[in-house]
N, C-alpha and C positions, 0 to 999 in steps of 0.2 A: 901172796904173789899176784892176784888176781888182782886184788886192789890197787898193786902198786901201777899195771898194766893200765889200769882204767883211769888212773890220774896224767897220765901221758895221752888219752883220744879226748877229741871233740866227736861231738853227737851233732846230727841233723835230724829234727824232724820236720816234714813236711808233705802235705798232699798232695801238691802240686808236682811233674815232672819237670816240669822250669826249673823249680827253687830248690830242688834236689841237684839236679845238674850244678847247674850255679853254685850250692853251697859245695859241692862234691872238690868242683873244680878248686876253690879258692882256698879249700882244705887242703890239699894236695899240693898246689903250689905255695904254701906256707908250711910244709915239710908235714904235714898229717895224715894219716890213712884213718877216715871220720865215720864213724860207725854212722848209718841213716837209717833211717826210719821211717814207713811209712803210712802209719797210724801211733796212736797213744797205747794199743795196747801191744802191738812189738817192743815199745820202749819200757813198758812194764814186766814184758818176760825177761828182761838182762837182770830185774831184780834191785836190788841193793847197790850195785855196781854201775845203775842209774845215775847214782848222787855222785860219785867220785870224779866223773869225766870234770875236764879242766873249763868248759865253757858246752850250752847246748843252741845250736839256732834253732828259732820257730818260726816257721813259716806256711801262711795262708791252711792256717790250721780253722775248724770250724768253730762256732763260737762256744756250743755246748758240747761236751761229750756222750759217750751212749747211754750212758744214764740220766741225760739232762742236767748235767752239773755246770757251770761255768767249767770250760776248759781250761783257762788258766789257771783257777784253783786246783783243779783236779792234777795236774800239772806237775804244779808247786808241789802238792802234798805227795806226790813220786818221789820227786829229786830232792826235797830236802829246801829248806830256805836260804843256802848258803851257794848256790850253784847259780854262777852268772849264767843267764839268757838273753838273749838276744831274739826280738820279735820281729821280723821282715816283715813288713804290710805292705806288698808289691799296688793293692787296689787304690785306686784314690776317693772312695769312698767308705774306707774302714772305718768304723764305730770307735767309741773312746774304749781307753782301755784301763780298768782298774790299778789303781797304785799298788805295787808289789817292788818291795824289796831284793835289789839284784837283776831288776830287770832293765835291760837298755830296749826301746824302740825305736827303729826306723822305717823309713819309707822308700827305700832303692826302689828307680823306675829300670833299671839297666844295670847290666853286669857289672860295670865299674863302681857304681852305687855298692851295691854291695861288698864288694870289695873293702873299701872305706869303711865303711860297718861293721866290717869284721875285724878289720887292725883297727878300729877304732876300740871296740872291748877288747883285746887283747892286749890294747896298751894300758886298759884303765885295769887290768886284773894282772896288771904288771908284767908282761911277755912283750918282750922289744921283737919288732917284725918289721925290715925295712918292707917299702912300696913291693906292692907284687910284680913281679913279669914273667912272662912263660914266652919258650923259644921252640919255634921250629923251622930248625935249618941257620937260615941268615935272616930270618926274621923271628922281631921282639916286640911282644907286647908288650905297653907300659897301660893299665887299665887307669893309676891315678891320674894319667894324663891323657889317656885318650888317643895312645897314640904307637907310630907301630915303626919300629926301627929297622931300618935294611938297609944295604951297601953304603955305607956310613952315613945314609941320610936319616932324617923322622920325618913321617906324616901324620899331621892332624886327622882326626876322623872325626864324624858329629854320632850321636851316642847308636844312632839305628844302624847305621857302616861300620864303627867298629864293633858291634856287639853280632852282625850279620858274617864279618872276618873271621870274626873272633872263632863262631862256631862252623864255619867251614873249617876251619885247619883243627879243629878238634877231630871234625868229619872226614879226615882228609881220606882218599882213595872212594868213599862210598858217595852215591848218587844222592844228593837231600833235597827234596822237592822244598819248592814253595811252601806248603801246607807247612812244611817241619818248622823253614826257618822264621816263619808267620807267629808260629806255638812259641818259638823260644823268643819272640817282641813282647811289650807290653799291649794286653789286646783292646785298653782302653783310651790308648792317644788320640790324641786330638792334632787338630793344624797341621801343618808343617811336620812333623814327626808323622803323624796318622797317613799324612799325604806320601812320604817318603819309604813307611811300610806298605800301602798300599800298593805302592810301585819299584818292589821288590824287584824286579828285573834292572831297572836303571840304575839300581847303586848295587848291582852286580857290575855294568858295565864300565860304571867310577870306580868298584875298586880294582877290576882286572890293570886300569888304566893309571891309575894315585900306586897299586902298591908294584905294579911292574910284574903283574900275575900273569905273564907268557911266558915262561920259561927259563926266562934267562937270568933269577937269581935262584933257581931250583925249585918253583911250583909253577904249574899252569893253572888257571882255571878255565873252564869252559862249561858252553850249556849245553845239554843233553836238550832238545828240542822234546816239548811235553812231558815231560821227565822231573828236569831241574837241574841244577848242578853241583858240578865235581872239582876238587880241587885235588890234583895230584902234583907228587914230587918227581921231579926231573933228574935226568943224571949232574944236572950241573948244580952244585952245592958245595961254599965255603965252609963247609960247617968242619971242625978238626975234629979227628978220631980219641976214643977216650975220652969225651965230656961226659960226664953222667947224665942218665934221662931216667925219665917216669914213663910209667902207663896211666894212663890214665882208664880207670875200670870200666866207666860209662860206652865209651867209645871205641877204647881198645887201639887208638892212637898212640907212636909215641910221641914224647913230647921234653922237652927239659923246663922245671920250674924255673931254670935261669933266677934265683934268689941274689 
């Protein structure tokens, strides 16, 4: 019985809070409730029931373990040689990575990246997953495209505005400073990106304004002065009664995977 249990979860491991949220999320909105982890050796107390899970992501894991071993060996010899992986290398300076059997690597700078990465092996280990979207309210993310659908319109986002959306409405009712949504950017951009994180406050004030965030399709946002901000729902909301929703465990928002 246990086994059969453990061939239906996806596993996340990873050190990072980023790359756990993220993988959390995209688990969850692809119908998963994804066992995480975060070290090698929590994923070694599950035991034998390691190797079964249907797919594991790794991410911004360290290079050795505590014994000094190469980690991805140490890894492998956990789960078994038959257990697709998936290694997220968020940095853009990661080191090469040993050839290994079952292993897919990518390099997501942003949520949607990863996304992609994830149905990307999920198609290759045979599990059909159309595009993700996750809804709250009258609004729909579409992360393959970047893009966020309300009162039968879409808007484009550039990857720092939507992935800054994205986790306000995860956030939604609680105050998220600066620092948080800083933490969940990539901390190493450059240009035009770097310039766009730095200036956190101005594509608050593009998307209050691109996604029509005053109230009138049921969120506001607004800034908490030295604080940061809050995006809350309004009484005004199309959203029809009886849609099925999720929680999301991170956050404790609800939310609908909208599949």
């Amino acid at each position: 019985m246990r086994c059969s249990a453990a061939r239906r979860r996806v596993g996340v491991l990873a050190y990072s809070l980023r790359t756990r949220e993220f993988a959390r999320r995209i688990f969850r909105a692809a119908g998963y409730a994804p066992l995480v982890f975060v070290s090698l050796d929590e994923l070694i107390e599950v035991g034998p029931d390691a190797s079964m899970l249907e797919m594991l992501l790794v991410g911004e894991v360290p290079v050795a373990d505590s014994l000094g071993r190469p980690f991805l060996q140490s890894l492998r010899e956990l789960v078994g040689p038959k257990l697709p992986l998936l290694l997220a290398r968020f940095g853009r300076d990661a080191g090469p990575v040993p050839p290994t059997d079952n292993l897919v690597v990518a390099s997501p700078r942003y949520f949607p990246d990863l996304c992609m990465a994830v149905l990307s092996l999920f198609s290759a280990i045979g599990i059909d997953k159309a595009p993700l979207k996750m809804a709250w309210g009258d609004y729909t993310f579409e992360p393959a495209r970047r893009v966020v659908a309300f009162d039968g319109r879409q808007t484009g986002l550039d990857p720092v505005a939507f992935d800054i959306a994205l986790e306000l409405f995860f956030r939604a009712g609680q105050i998220v400073p600066k620092r948080t949504l800083t933490l969940m950017l990539p901390p190493d951009e450059q240009g035009l990106a770097r310039h766009r994180i730095d200036n956190i406050g101005s594509v608050i004030k593009e998307l209050r304004s691109s996604l029509r965030l005053r109230g009138q399709h049921g969120w506001d946002l607004e800034t908490c002065p030295r604080l940061g901000y809050r995006l809350t729902q309004t009484e005004r909301s199309s959203k029809p009664a009886g849609v099925p929703m999720a929680i999301d465990e991170a956050s404790a928002q609800v939310f609908s995977p909208a599949c």
